[in-house]
C-alpha positions in Angstrom: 188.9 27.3 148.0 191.2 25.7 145.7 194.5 24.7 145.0 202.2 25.3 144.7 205.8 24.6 143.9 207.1 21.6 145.5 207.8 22.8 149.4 206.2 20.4 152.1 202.7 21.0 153.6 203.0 21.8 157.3 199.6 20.5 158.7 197.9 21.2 162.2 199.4 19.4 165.0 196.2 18.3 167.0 194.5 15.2 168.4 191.6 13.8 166.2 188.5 12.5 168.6 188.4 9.0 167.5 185.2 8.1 167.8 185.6 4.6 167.7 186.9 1.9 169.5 190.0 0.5 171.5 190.7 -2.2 168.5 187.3 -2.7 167.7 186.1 -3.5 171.3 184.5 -0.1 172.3 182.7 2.9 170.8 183.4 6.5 172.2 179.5 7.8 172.1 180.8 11.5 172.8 180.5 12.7 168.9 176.9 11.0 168.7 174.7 14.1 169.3 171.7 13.2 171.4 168.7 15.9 171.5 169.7 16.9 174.9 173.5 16.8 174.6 173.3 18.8 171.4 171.6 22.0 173.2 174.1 21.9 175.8 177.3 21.4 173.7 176.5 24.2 171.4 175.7 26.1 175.1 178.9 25.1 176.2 180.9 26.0 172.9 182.4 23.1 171.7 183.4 23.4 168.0 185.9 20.8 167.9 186.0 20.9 163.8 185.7 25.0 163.4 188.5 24.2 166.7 191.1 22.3 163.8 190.2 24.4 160.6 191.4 27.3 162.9 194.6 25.4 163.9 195.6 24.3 160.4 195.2 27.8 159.4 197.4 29.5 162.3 200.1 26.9 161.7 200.1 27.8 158.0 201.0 31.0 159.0 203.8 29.1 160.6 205.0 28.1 157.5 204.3 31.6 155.9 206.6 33.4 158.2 209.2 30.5 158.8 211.9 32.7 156.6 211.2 35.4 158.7 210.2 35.7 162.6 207.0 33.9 163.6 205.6 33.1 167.6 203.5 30.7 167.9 201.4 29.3 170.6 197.6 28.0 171.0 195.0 30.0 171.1 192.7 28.3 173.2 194.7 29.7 175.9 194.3 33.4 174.4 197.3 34.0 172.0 197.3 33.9 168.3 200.1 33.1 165.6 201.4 36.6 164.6 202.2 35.8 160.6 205.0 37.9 159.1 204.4 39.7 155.5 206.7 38.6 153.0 209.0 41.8 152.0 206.8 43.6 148.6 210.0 43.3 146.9 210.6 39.6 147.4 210.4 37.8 144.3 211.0 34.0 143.7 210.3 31.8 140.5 210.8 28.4 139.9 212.1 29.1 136.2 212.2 31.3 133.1 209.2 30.4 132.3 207.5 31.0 135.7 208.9 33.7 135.8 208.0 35.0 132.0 204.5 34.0 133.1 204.3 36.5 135.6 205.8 39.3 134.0 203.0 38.5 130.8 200.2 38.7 134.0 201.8 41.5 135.6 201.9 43.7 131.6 198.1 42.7 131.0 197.2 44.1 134.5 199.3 47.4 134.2 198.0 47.8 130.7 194.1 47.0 131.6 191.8 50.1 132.0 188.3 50.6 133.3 186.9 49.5 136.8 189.1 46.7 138.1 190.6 44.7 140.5 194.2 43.9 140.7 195.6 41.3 143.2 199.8 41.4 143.4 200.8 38.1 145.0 204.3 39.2 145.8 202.7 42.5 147.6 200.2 40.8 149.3 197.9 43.7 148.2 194.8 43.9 146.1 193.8 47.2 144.6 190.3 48.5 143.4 191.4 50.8 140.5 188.5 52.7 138.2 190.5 54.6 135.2 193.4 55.8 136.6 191.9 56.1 140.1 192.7 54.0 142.7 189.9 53.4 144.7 190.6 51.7 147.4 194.0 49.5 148.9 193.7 46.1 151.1 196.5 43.5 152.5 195.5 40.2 151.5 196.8 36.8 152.3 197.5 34.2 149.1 198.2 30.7 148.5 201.0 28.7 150.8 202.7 27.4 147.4 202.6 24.1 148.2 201.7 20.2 147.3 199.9 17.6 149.1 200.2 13.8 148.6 197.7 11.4 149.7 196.5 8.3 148.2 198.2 8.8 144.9 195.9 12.0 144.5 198.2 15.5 144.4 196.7 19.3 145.5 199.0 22.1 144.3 197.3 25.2 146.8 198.0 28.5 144.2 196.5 31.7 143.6 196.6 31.7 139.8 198.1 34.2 137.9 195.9 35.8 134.6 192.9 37.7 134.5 189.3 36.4 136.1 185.5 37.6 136.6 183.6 38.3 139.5 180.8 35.6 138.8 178.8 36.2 142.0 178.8 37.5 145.6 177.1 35.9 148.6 176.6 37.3 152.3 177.5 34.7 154.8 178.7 31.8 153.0 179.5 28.7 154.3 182.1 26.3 153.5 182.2 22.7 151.9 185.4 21.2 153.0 187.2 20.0 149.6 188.7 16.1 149.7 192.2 17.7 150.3 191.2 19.0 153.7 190.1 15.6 154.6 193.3 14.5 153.1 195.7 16.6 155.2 194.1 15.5 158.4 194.2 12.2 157.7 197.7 11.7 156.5 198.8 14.1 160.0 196.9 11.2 161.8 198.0 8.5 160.2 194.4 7.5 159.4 193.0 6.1 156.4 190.2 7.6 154.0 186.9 7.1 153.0 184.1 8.9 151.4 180.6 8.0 152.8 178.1 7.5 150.0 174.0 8.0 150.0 172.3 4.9 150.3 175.1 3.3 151.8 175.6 1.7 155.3 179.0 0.8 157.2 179.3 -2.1 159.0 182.7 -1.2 161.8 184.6 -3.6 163.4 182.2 -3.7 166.6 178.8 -4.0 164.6 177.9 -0.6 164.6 176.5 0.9 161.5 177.5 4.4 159.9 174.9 6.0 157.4 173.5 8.4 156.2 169.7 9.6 156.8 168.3 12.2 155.3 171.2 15.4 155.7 172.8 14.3 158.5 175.6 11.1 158.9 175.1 8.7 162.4 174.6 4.8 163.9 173.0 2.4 164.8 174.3 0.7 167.4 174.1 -3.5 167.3 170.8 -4.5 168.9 169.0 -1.2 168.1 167.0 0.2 165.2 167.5 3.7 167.0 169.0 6.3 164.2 171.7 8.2 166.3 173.1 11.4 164.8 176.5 12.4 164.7 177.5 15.7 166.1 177.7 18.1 163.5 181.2 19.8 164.5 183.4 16.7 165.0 185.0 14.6 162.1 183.9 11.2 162.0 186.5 8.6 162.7 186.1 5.2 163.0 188.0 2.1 162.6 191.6 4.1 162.2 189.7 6.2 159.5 188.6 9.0 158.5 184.9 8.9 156.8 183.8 12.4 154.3 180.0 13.3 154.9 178.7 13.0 151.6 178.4 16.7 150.0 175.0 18.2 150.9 174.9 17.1 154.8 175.0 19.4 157.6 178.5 17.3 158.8 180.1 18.7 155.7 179.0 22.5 156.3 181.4 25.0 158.2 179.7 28.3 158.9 182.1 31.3 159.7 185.5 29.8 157.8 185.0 32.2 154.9 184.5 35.2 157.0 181.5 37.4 156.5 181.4 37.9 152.7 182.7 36.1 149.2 183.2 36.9 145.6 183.4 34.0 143.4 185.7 33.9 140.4 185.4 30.4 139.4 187.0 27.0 139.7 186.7 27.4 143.6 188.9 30.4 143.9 187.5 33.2 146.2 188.1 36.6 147.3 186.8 36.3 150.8 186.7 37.3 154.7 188.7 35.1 157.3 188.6 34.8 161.1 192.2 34.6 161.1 192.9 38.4 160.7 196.8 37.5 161.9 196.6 35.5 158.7 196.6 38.4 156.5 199.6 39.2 154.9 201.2 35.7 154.6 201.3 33.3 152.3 198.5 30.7 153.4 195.9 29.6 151.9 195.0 26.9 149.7 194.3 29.1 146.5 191.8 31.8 147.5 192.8 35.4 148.4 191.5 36.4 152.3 191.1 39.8 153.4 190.0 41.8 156.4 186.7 41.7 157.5 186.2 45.6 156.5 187.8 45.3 153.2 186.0 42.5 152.0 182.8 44.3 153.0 183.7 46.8 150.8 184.0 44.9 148.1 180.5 42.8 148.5 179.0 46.7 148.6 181.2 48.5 145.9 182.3 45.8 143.3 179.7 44.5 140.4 179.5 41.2 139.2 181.1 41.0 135.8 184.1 43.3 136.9 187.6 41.8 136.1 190.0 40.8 138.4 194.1 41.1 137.3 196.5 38.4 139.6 200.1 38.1 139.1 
């Protein structure tokens, strides 16, 4: 899921669990996953990380519709974000040239031919065109347009205009978190950063030690040789920051986020499903192009590997 234009990134307004400590002098044990508190808390339901994907995503619809008219309230209490479509004839460019760009990616998809895919940004609708037949028509949500500073690093979250391939397709995917989702809910919380390396132990304030065993991050608590894993659905935060699970871990795997189906057209850009079927329509993603559950299907089931994709 990748990464427009210079407006602000509206992040999720939500509490992180830090883990840690009152100034060093405690350590909340409620993330460290225990093999009888695990069974019960995946009983019980708590998903406290799937829990704050799912807010940052319905207060980017927020932002989406904050032109238009947009309610708002959280859904843990049964109400969801209702995000506005932007009008199919509202265009906006940043400059001649942005503007000249997307006229040149709008002429190579109207003059393209053969079994296709054409995604119109301002429309919010992607087509499945074969010859002059139009196969099938789906809302989609696109990129929030916007830029996130942390740490000197900057995301720009766009769906790129210009022509790509569908390079593969995948059933169930789960999702990586990219260092800018880290990013954004650290610099909400005020928290610092880290990335948690193989190999490598943390010593916090309070002598506990983070690491990383095998494919899952936990501690050792002073006075114990005792590996104790982290619960897998909970960010890990400790010492005012925020620590990133080395890639390959379970504590950096989110199953669901992408919906049901993906088609990969390189770089990290994805057609995909979503669980945030209000979300469709806006602009809010970080780069890839959601659809309904039923449309993406269609596409896993109808659409080849190798066929061309048209985005302006």
């Amino acid at each position: 899921m990748k990464r427009l234009c210079t407006s602000t990134l509206l992040l999720a307004a939500i509490a992180v669990p830090v883990l840690a400590q009152d100034g060093g002098r405690s350590l909340d044990t409620s993330a460290v996953r225990t093999p009888s508190d695990s069974a019960s808390a995946q009983r019980s339901g708590h998903n406290w990380f799937v829990s704050l994907l799912r807010k940052i995503a319905r207060r980017s619809d927020e932002t989406a519709a904050a032109d238009t008219a947009s309610g708002s309230v959280d859904t843990t209490s049964g109400s969801e974000v209702l995000a506005t479509p932007a009008p199919a004839t509202e265009r906006s460019f940043k400059s001649k040239k942005d503007s000249l760009a997307w006229a040149g990616a709008r002429a190579t998809a109207e003059r393209a031919n053969g079994y296709r895919i054409v995604v119109n940004i301002f429309e919010k609708r992607l087509r499945v065109i074969d010859g002059d037949d139009t196969l099938r028509v789906a809302p989609v949500a696109t990129a929030m347009n916007a830029t996130l500073e942390y740490g000197g690093r900057v995301w720009r979250f766009t769906t790129p205009r210009g022509v790509r391939t569908v390079k593969g397709k995948d059933k169930d995917p789960v999702w990586t978190p990219p260092e800018w989702h880290f990013a954004e809910v650290a610099l909400e919380h005020n928290l610092k950063l880290k990335q948690l390396v193989r190999g490598q132990t943390v010593t916090l304030k309070n002598g506990t030690k983070l690491k990383t065993v095998g494919d899952e991050v936990g501690i050792v608590r002073p006075g114990s040789s005792e590996f104790e894993p982290m619960a897998l659905d909970e960010h890990i935060v400790f010492d005012n920051t925020l620590f990133i699970p080395p890639a390959g871990t379970k504590n950096r795997v989110v199953e669901g986020e992408l919906g049901h189906y993906r088609l990969d057209l390189g770089d990290g850009y994805l057609l995909h499903g979503t669980p945030y079927a209000k979300s469709i329509g806006a602009a809010v993603t970080h780069g890839c192009v959601r659809l309904h559950d039923e449309d993406i299907e269609w596409l896993y089931e109808n659409v080849p590997i190798g066929t061309k994709v048209y985005i302006f």
